[in-house]
C-alpha positions in Angstrom: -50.9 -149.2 12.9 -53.8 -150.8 11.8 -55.4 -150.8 15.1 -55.0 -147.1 15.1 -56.6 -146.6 12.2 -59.7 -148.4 13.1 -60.0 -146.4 16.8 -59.8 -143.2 14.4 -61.8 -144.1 12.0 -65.0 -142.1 13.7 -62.8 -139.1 14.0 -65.1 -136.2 12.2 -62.6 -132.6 12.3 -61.1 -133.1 9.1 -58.3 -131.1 10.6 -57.2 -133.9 13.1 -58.1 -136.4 10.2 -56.0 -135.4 8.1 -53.2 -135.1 10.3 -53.5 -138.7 11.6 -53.1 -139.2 8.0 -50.5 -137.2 7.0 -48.4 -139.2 10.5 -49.4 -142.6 9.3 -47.8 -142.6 5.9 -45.2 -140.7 7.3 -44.6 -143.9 9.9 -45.4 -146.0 6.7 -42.7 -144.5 4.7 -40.6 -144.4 7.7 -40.9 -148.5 8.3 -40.7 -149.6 4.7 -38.5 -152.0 3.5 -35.1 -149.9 2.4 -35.2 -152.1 -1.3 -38.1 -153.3 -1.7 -38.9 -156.5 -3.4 -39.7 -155.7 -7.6 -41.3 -158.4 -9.5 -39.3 -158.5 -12.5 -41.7 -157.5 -15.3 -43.9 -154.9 -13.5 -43.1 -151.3 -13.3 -39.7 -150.6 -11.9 -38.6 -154.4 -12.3 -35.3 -155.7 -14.1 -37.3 -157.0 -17.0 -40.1 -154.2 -17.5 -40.2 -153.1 -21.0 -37.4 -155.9 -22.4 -39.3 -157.4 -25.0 -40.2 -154.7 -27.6 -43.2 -154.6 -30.0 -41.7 -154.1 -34.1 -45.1 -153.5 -35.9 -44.7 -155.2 -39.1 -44.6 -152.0 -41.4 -40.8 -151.2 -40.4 -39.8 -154.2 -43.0 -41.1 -151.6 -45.7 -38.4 -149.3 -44.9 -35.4 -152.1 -45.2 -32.9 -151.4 -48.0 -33.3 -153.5 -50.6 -30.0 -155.3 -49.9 -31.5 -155.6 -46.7 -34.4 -157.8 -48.5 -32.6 -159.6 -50.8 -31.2 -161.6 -47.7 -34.9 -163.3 -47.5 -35.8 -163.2 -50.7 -38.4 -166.1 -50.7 -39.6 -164.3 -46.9 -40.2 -160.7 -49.0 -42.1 -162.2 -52.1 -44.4 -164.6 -50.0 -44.8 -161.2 -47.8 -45.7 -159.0 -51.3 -48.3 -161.5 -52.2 -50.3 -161.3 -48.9 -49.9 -157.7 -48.8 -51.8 -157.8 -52.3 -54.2 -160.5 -51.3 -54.8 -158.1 -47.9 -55.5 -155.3 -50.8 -58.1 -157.1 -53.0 -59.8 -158.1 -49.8 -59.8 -154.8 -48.4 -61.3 -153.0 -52.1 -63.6 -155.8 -52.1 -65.1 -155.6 -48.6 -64.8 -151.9 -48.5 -64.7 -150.8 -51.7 -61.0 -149.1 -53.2 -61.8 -145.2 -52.9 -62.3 -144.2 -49.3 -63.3 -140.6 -50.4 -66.3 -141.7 -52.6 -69.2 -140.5 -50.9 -72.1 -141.3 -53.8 -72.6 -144.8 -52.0 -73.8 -143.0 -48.8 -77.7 -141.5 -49.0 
């Protein structure tokens, strides 16, 4: 196949061109492998899309009952959520709409 490809390769109707291509994936689909081999975590593999992302704000909506499993886990968590707060105001300031800063 490939050496057909490389005698046609000079071939300048795009009519004929375009048939030769249309017959060599045709011939390529044709000769394929019937299961063809997957790598487990790309696209279409057995492991694609197993191990899921939980972004961290979903803890916000537990029930308290929920929280009061982990209690020492939720108050450690409240205090860096603060201390993320009073770095945020004090790098950014704490009222995003304020615009008298700006000239």
């Amino acid at each position: 196949m490939r050496d057909r490809f490389e005698q046609n390769r000079c071939v300048s109707d795009p009519i004929a061109a375009h048939k030769l291509l249309v017959d060599g994936e045709e011939e390529l689909f044709k000769s394929q492998h019937w299961q063809p081999k997957m790598w487990p975590k790309t696209i279409g593999g057995n492991a694609y899309g197993r191990v899921s992302f939980v972004p961290d704000w979903v803890l916000d909506y537990w029930h308290p009952l929920e929280k009061a499993q982990y209690p020492e886990y939720f108050a450690r968590r409240e205090q860096r959520k603060e201390e993320f707060i009073r770095m945020w105001e004090k790098e950014y300031g704490n009222d995003p709409e304020d615009k008298s800063h700006h000239h």
